[in-house]
C-alpha positions, 0 to 999 in steps of 0.5 A: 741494615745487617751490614751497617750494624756490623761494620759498626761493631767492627769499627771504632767508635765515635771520631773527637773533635782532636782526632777529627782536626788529625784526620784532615790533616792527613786526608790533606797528605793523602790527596797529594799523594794519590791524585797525581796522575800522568800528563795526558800526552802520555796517553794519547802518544800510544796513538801518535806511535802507531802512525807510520806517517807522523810528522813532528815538523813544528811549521806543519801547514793545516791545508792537511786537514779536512775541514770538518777537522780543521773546524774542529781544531779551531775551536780546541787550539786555545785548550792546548798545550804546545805538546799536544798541538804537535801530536794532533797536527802531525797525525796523517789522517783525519781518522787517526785526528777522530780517534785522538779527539775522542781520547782527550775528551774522555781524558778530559771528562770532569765526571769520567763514570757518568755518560755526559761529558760535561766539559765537551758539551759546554766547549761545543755549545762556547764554539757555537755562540763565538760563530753566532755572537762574535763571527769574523769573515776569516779564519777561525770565524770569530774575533779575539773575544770568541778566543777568550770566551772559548777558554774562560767562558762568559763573564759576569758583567761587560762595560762597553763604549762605542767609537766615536770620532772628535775633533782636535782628538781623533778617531776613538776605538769602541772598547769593551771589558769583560769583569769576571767577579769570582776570578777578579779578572778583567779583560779588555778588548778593542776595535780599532776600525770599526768594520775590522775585527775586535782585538785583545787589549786596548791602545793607550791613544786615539789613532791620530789628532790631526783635525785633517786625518780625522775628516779623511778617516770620516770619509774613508771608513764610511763613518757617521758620527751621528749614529753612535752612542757619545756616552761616556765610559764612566756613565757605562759604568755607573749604569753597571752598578748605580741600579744597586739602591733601587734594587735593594728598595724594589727588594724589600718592597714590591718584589711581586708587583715587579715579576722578579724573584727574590734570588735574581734580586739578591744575586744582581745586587751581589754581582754589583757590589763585587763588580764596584769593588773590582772596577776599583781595582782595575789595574790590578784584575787586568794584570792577573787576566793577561798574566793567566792568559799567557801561563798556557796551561790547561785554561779551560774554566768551568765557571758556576757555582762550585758544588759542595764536595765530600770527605773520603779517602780511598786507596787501591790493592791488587790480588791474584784474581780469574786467570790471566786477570788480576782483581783489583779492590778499591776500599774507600772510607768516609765520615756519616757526618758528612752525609745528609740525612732525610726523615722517612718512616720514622727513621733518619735515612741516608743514601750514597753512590760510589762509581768506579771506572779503570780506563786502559792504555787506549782509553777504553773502559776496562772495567767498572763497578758501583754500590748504592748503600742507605744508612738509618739512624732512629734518632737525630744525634746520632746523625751528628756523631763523627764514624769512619765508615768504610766500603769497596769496589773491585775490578778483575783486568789484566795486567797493565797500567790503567787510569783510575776515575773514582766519584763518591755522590751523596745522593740526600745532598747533592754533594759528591767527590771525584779523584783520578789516579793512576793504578799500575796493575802487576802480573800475578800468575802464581809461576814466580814467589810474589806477594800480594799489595798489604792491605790496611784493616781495622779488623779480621775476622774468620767468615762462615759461609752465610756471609756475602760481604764484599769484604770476604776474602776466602774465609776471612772478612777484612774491613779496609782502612784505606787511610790507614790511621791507628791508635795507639791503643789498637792493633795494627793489621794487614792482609796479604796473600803470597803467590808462587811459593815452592813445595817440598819433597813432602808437599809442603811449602815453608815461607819466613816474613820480615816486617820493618816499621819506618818512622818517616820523620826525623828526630835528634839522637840521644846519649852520652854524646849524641850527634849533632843534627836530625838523624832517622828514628830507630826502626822497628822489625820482626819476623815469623815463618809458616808453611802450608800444603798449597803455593798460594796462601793468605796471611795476616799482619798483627802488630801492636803499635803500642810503643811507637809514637804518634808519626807517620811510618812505612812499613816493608814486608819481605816472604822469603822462601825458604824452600826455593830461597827467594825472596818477593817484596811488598810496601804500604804506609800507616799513621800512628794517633796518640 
């Protein structure tokens, strides 16, 4: 609670509605910019460089492979992109297959800071029930509707009709389609021998009407016309959507005499209208199924109810840390708004969750870190009032580029955030001049020794401010920390700072006579120089922002050292409110 009320003290006040409206917008700007992470090919190619055996013959047979392996790449082929068929085919051994599989399920983790990999559990289980439901004696062990399910898992809904032979027509095929509501997809599927296996698509005509080749195809497939079911696909349909009055009365009626839940009622009456809806646009789903079909990009769809997500943003700076390891601080911030607030003694009490996992070249967990906080407020308001509230983890690794996996859970309301970035993790060994990543804060403060913040840096206590935003009315301020600085004959070291603030947007040139077109705002720079009896220092950046106007701007800090005249570089970006 000591924590809470001083990060509130620190931090300022209540979020209005304007500023809350400016705020998504650059959290929109900011997940652009930070969720971009690198193919997974590039991944799992450390692996495939490690075999002296590969081969990248793209008409490699699969007799290479084991059949626990071959099995296996049944089921995953429909996931893949060319790229990565290729790698996995062309490995030598089996051994280096296991290894590339375990690589692209943790790759592929949806939760990557949890044990369970949700993804892997519902591919295997989709397999299981295409060999079980769909089985077809030849390879892979399931028709083109294990292929789809595979990939786009079960529908809501399927409208069947079964074979059937009529004379002056001719042998009609056993169809199905399968209605996805929340995509609006159709896809169609076709038998056309009705002891062959099911296809995708569906055929315009009836494979002949010749009234002797409909007899001769009776006596050769074994074919009893009297065993199947002559309803019409229309009827099929009806019965799809035509229980929906029923429900509603047996609904509003006698739910308990019927043994059925009112959410299983609502639920088959939604899913009903949605399907009468998308059946009047046929043509139209069936199109966008085939059209996602055959785009081959990552296809695998985790279908359900989406869960509610959470507001917050983060970003990651990199410190000299333990020898030969770097301590890398992930400060992320998030709105108390957005969490939910239970009543326990007396108080309002809410509960958070941050895990943070750094994944490195081979795709093992490198580092990992968590924090668990609960927040009260002693009265309902105050729930509701919009605070930017910000917190920490941090990671001590070598340098390297690492895969960064960030989940924030609201544990009162179930919702949660997850983010992948990449995080490329410099050498900072304090032989050479460099300078440390400028941290974004709200507010420095001189720390005693009593203090066990997560925000102490040596005698300091920063609070983050990950999105960077200012008002106008507030001090911008940085943290940074300067490495590998020269002494002089007497032991001192002398540095000098330059700061440049760059406006990101453009704006027209004024004057007497300006020219024509957008031309890049005036920057602005300053400087201060320092020394120090040590080679390692911590400063700060203080800028008053009063005079710049409401933008997006880049700010380039250059230490110079004035003893061994060398020069290091550091970068980071803000966003200036009115």
């Amino acid at each position: 609670m000591r924590r809470l009320l001083l990060l509130l003290l620190l931090f300022p006040g209540a979020i209005g509605a304007t500023e809350s409206e400016k705020l998504r917008r650059v959290t929109d700007e900011w997940r652009k910019a930070r969720t971009q992470t690198r193919p997974i090919e590039s991944y799992l190619r450390p692996l495939v460089a490690s075999d002296p055996h590969f081969s990248s013959d793209p008409g490699l047979e699969l007799d290479h492979m084991g059949a626990e392996m071959r099995r296996a790449y049944d089921g995953l082929h429909y996931l893949l992109n060319t790229s990565l068929k290729a790698q996995f085919v062309g490995l030598s051994s089996d051994s280096l297959r296991q290894e590339w599989l375990r690589r692209y399920w943790r790759l592929r983790d949806p939760t990557p800071t949890t044990p369970e990999n949700e993804r892997r559990r519902e591919h295997e289980r989709r397999v299981a029930k295409s060999r079980r439901d769909f089985a077809w004696k030849e390879s892979p062990g399931w028709d083109a509707r294990g292929g789809i399910l595979i990939t786009f898992g079960e529908p809501d809904s399927i409208i069947s009709e079964a074979p059937d032979i009529r004379e002056g027509v001719g042998f009609i095929p056993g169809w199905e389609d399968w209605l996805y509501l929340d995509e609006k997809w159709v896809a169609q599927f076709e038998r056309p021998n009705p002891k062959g296996p099911w296809k995708f698509g569906r055929s315009s005509m009836p494979l002949s009407s010749r009234p002797d080749i409909v007899s001769r195809e009776k006596y050769q497939l074994g074919y009893s016309p009297e065993d199947l079911d002559h309803a019409d696909g229309r009827d099929r349909e009806s019965d799809l959507i035509g229980l929906q009055e029923e429900r509603r009365l047996l609904h509003q009626k006698d739910l308990a005499n019927a043994h059925l839940s009112p959410e299983i009622v609502e639920h088959e009456i939604r899913n009903d209208l949605r399907a009468r809806e998308l059946l009047r646009k046929r043509d139209e789903a069936i199109w966008a199924f085939s059209k996602e079909l055959e785009a081959g990009n990552d296809r695998f769809v985790l279908r359900g109810e989406p869960q509610r997500s959470i507001w917050y943003v983060f970003d990651v700076d990199v410190f000299k840390g333990p020898p030969g390891r770097m301590r890398v601080e992930v400060h992320y911030q998030f709105n108390i708004q957005d969490l939910t607030f239970s009543w326990k003694d007396s108080l309002y009490v809410a509960r958070y969750r941050v895990e943070g996992t750094l994944l490195d070249r081979n795709v093992r967990e490198a580092a990992r870190d968590t924090w668990s906080e609960a927040l009260q407020a002693k009265n309902f308001r105050s729930t509701l009032e919009g605070r930017l509230l910000p917190g920490q983890l941090m990671f001590e690794v070598p340098e390297g580029v690492y895969r960064l996996a960030i989940r924030f859970v609201d544990q009162y309301g179930a919702a949660e955030g997850t983010y992948l970035t990449d995080v490329e993790v410099p050498r900072y060994d304090g032989r050479e001049l460099a300078v440390s990543d400028i941290e974004m804060a709200t507010k420095i403060v001189y720390a005693d020794e009593s203090w066990h913040e997560r925000f102490v840096k040596n005698d300091r206590l920063v609070i983050p401010n990950p999105i960077g935003v200012y008002r106008k009315s507030k001090q911008l301020t940085g943290y940074f920390e300067i490495y590998g600085l020269q002494l002089d004959d007497s032991g001192l070291c002398r540095y000098e700072v330059t700061y440049s603030i760059v406006p990101r947007s453009l704006g027209r040139e004024e004057g007497w006579f300006p020219r024509s077109g957008l031309q890049r705002r005036p920057f602005v720079t300053a400087s201060f120089t320092g020394e120090g009896g040590t080679r390692e220092l911590v400063e700060e950046l203080r800028v008053d922002i009063a005079a710049l106007e409401e933008d997006s701007y880049d700010i380039v800090l250059t230490v110079h050292d004035l003893v061994a005249d060398v020069e290091a570089i550091a970068r980071s970006a803000f966003v200036v409110f009115e």
